[in-house]
C-alpha positions in Angstrom: 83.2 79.2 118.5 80.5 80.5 116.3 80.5 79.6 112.5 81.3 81.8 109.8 78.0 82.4 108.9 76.9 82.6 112.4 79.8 85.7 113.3 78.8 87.8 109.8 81.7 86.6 108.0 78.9 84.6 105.3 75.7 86.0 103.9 72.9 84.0 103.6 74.2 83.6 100.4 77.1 81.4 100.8 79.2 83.7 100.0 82.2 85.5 101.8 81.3 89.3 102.9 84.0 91.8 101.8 85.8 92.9 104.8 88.9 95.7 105.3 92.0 94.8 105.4 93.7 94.6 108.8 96.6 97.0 110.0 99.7 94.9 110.1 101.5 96.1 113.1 105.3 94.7 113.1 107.4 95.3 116.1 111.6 94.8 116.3 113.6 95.0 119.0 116.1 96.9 117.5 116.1 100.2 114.4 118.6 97.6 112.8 116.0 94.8 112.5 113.2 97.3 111.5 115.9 98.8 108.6 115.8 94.8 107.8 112.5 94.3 107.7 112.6 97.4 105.5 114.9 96.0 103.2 112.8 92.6 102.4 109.9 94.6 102.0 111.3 96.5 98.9 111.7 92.9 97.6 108.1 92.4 97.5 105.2 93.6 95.4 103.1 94.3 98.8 103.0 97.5 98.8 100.3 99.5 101.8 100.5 102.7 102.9 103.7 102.3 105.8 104.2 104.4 108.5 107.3 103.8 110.7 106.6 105.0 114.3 110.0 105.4 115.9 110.9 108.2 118.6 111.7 111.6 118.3 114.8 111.3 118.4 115.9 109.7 115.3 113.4 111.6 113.2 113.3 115.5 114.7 115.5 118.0 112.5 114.8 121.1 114.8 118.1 122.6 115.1 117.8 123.0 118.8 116.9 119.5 119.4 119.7 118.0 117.4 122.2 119.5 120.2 120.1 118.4 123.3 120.9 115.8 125.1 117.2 114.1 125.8 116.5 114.9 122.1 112.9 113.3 122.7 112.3 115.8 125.5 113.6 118.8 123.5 111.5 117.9 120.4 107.9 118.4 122.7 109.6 121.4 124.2 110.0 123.3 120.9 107.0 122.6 119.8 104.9 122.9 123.0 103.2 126.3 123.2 101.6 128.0 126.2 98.9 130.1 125.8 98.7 130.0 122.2 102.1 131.2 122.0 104.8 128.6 120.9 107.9 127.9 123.2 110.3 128.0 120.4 108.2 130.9 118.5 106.3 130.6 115.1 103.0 128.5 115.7 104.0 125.4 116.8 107.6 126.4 117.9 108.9 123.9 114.8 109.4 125.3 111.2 109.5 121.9 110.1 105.9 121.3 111.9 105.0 124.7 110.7 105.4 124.1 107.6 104.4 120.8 107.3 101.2 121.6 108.3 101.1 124.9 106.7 101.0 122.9 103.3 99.1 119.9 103.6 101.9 117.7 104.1 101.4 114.7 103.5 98.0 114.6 103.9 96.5 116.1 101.0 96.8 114.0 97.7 100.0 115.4 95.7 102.5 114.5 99.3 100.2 111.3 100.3 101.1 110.2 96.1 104.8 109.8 97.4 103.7 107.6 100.2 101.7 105.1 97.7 102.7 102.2 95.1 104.7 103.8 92.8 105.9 106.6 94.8 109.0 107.2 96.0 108.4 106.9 99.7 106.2 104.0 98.9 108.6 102.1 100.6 110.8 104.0 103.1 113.3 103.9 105.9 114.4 106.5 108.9 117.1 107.6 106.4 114.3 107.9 103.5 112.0 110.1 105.4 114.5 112.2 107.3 116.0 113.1 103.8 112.2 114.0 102.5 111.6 116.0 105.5 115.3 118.1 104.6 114.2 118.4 101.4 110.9 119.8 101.5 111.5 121.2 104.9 108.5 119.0 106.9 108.6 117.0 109.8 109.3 113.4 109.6 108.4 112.5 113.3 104.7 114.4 112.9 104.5 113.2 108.7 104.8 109.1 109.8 102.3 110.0 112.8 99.4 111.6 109.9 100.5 108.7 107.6 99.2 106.4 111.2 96.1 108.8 111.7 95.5 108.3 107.5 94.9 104.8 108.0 98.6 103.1 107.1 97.8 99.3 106.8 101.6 98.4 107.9 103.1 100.2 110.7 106.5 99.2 111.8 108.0 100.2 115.2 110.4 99.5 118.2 109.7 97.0 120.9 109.3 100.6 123.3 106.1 101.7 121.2 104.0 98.8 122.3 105.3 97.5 125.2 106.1 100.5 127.2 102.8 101.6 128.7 103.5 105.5 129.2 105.1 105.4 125.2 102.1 103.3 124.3 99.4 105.8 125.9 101.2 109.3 124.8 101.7 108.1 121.3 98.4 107.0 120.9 99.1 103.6 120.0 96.0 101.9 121.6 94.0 103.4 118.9 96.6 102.2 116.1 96.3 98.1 117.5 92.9 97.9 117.9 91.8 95.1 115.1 95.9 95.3 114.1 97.3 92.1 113.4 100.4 92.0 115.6 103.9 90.3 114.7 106.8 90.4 116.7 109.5 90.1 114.9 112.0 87.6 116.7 113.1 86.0 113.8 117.2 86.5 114.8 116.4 84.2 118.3 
């Protein structure tokens, strides 16, 4: 093993570099243990930008998707488009996608301010976000994926987003756990 000073970690100085922050990536088996994890979270004055990375299925409010059947097939149907024009018309095929991304949201500082300490979503579940995304008429699948790609320092997912390889490599999830700190929550065993 190489010494502090010897991997960066001290300057010649004695004294401890400033380093980020890892991502905290914490994986449950189930949406109930994540909605628990959730729940002692709000207990606590920790509060990084979250993003909850959970399928399509519980997030997508396209009105054509809530009656499929393969809800997570449906959702990259209507908003798939083929030469530029959108499967399920408008420009991504998804008002909620459209719009989302039509005003910023939540990347630009007045929707990311929900997202931090003392915001309303600083803290939120699927129930949270699927009520923000009626409300102001956004996406909550594609919203918790930006809050990933704006650098969320906890992300919180299903067992299926890490260990599945095809979920892992269409999601983009290699990118999200490289220097992550990884817990698995099996607490309940």
């Amino acid at each position: 093993f190489k010494s502090w000073k010897d991997a960066g970690h001290l300057p010649s100085t004695g004294r401890r570099k400033e380093s980020p922050v890892p991502r905290v990536v914490w994986i449950a088996r189930t949406h109930d243990q994540l909605e628990h994890a959730i729940r002692e979270l709000r207990r606590l004055p920790y509060r990084p930008l979250e993003s909850l990375r959970i399928s399509r299925e519980r997030f997508c409010l396209h009105p054509f998707v809530q009656q499929a059947q393969d809800k997570s097939t449906a959702c990259e149907m209507a908003t798939m488009s083929r030469n530029g024009n959108a499967l399920g018309g408008g420009q991504s095929g998804c008002v909620h996608l459209d719009h989302a991304e039509a005003i910023g949201y939540p990347t630009i500082p007045e929707h990311r301010a929900k997202f931090e300490t003392g915001g309303k979503l600083a803290v939120y579940d699927i129930e949270d976000l699927v009520k923000e995304g009626h409300e102001t008429q956004t996406c909550p699948y594609h919203a918790s994926m930006d809050l990933t790609s704006e650098g969320a320092a906890l992300v919180l997912c299903t067992y299926p987003q890490i260990m599945a390889p095809c979920v892992r490599e269409s999601s983009n999830f290699e990118q999200v756990l490289q220097d992550a700190v990884v817990v698995v929550d099996e607490a309940h065993n």
